[in-house]
N, C-alpha and C positions, 0 to 999 in steps of 0.2 A: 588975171595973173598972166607973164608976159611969157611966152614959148622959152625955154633955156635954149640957150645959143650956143653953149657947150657943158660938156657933162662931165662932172667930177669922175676918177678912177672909182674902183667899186668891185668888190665881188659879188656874186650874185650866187645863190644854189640853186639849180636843175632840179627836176622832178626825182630825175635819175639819182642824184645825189653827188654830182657832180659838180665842181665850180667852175665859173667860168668870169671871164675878166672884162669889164665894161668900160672904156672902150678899149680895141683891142689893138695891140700893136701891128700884129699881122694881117690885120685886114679890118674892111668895113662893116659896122654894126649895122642891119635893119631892124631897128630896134617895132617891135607890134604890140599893139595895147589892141587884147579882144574881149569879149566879153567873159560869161561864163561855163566852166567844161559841161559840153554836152551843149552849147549853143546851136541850133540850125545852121544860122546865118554865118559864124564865125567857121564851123566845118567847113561847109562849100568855098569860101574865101582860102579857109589854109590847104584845103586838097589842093586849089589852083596853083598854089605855090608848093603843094610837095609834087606836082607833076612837072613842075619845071625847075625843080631843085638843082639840076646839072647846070640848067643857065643863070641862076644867081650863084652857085660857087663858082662856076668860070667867070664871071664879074670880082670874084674875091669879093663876096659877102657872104656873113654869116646871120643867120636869123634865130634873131630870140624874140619869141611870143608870149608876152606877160597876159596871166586872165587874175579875176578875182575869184578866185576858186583854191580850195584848198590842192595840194599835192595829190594825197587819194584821191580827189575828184578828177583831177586835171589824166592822172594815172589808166581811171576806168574808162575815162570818155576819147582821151587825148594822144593816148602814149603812143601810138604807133605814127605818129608823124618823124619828119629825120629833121627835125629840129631842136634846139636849146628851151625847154618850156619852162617859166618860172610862175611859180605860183604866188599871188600878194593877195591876200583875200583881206590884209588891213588897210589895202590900196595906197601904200604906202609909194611904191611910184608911181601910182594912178595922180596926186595928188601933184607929186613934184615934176612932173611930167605936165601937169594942165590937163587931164583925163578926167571928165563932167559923167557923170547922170544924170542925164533928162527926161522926162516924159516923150518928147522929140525923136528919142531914139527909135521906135519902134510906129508913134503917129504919123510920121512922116509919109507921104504917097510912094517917094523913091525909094524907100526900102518895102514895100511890100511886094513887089516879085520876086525879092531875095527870099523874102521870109515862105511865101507858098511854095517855090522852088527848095524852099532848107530844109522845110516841114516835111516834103512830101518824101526827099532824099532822106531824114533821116528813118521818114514808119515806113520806105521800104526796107531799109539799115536792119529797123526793129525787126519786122516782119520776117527776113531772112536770116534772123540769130546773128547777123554781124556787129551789133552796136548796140548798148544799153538803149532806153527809152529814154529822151533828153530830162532833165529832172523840172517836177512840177513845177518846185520850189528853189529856183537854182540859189546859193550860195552868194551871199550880196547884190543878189535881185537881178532881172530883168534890162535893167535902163540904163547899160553904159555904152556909150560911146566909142567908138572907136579911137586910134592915134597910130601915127607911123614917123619914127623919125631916122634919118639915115644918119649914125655916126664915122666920123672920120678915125684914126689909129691914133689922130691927138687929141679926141675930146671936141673936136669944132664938131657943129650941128649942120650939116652939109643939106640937108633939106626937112621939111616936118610938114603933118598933115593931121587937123584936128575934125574926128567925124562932123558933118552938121547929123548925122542919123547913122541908125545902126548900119549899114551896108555900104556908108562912105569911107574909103579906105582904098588904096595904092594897087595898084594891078602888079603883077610882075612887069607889063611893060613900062608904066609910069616907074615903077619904083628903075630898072636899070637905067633907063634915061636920067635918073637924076647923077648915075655914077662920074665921078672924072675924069676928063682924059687919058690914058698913062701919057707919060713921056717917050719918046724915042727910043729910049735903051728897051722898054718894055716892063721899069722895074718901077714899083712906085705909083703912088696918084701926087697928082698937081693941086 
């Protein structure tokens, strides 16, 4: 299936309950496809980005993090992040998006120091009452993939990124490198 090159309008609901508008006219979408709430691997990925939360809004991007996880789940595991979380547990834009479940995801050599690193981050989590225990049996499994696409305010796909494994996925620095230049006045992307 071939990566969409630009994304129809769309509301979207928030865990919060909140709507929010895809794509956005005021700014650029970092659209996140993670896995599921209470993931290891996807935590340490999204703390990296709520610590640098200040230098993707001053890029003018806004992050919405899609998992396959219901709301309550995404609520008990997830909700303290300062981001747009949507819950699709029908993976209904995992789908339109090109977002795979693979056995890959997790076999892979390159993601196993994310996952002994995610594991050990979150039973100390457990361990000190800050964080549920990640669930045995997480909510549409184990084995998805990652995706990261940067949308523009008119819908074009300004760049995208399909995991090969679970821990392949956009840094903060890769992701603002891919932003566009403003213009001179300072208003606007090119």
């Amino acid at each position: 299936m071939p990566l969409p090159t630009t994304v129809p309008a769309r509301e979207l609901v928030t865990i919060a309950e909140s709507t929010i508008r895809i794509p956005d006219q005021d700014c650029l979408i970092h659209l996140q496809f993670r896995r599921f709430a209470g993931c290891p691997i996807c935590n340490l990925h999204l703390r990296s980005f709520a610590v640098r939360h200040a230098d993707i809004l001053a890029a003018d991007i806004r992050e919405v993090v899609v998992f396959h996880s219901s709301a309550a789940e995404l609520r008990k595991y997830e909700g303290d992040l300062p981001f747009d979380l949507i819950a699709d547990p029908t993976r209904t834009l995992y789908r339109e998006f090109g977002i795979e479940t693979k056995r890959r995801a997790l076999l892979d050599p390159r993601a196993w120091p994310t996952i002994i690193r995610g594991v050990t981050t979150a039973t100390m989590a457990v361990l000190r009452k800050e964080k549920p225990a990640p669930p045995a049996e997480p909510e549409g499994g184990r084995l998805g993939l990652p995706g990261d696409f940067l949308i523009a305010p008119d819908g074009r796909v300004l760049a995208s990124k399909l995991g090969a494994h679970a821990d392949d996925q956009w840094t903060v620095d890769e992701l603002l490198a891919f932003v566009p230049a403003r213009d001179k006045s300072g208003s606007g992307h090119q």
